[in-house]
C-alpha positions in Angstrom: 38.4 3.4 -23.7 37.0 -0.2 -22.9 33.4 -0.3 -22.0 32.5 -3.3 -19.4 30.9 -6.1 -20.1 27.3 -7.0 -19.6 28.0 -9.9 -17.0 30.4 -7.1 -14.9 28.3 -4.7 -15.3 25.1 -7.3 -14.0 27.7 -8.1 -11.1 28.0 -4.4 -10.2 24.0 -3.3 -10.2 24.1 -6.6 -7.8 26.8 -5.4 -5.4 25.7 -2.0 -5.6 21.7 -3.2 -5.1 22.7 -5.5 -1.5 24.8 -2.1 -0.4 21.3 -0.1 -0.3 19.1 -2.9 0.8 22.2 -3.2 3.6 21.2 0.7 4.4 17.8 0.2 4.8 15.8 0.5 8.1 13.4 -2.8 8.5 10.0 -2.2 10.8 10.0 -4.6 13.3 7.7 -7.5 13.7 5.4 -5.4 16.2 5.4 -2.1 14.0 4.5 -4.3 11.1 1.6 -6.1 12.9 0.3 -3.1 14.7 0.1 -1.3 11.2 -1.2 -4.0 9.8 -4.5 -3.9 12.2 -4.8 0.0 11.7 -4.8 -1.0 8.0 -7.6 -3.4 8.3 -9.5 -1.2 11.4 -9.4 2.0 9.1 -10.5 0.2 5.9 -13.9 -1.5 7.6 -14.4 2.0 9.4 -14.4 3.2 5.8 -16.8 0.4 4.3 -19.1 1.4 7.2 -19.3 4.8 6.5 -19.4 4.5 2.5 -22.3 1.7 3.5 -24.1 4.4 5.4 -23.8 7.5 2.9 -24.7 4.9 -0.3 -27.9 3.7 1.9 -28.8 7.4 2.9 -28.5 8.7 -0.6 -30.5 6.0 -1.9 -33.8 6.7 0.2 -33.6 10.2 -0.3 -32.8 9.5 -4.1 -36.0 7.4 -4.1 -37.8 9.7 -2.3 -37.6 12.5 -4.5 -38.7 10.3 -7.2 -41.2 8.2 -5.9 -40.4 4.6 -6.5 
């Protein structure tokens, strides 16, 4: 039995790679953008709230020990 080359078998991963990217579903320009600013709203919603717990913590931290 005669195994394939290394440059066929390169060529076949190659063909077989553009087949599935040829399958895939792309998001549209719109679904990308409007994740995009869910992304960025969520994230500073997040820093807020980690801003505010830290900040809380820290006073009653320091009030219990009386710095």
């Amino acid at each position: 039995m005669k195994s394939k080359s290394a440059i066929s078998r390169f060529f076949t991963f190659v063909r077989d790679v553009r087949q599935e990217i040829d399958k895939v579903t792309w998001p549209s320009r719109k679904e990308v953008t409007i994740t995009s600013i869910v992304v960025v709203v969520m994230a500073i919603i997040a820093a807020l709230f980690f801003s505010v717990v830290d900040t809380a913590s820290y006073k009653v931290v320091h009030s219990i020990i009386g710095r």
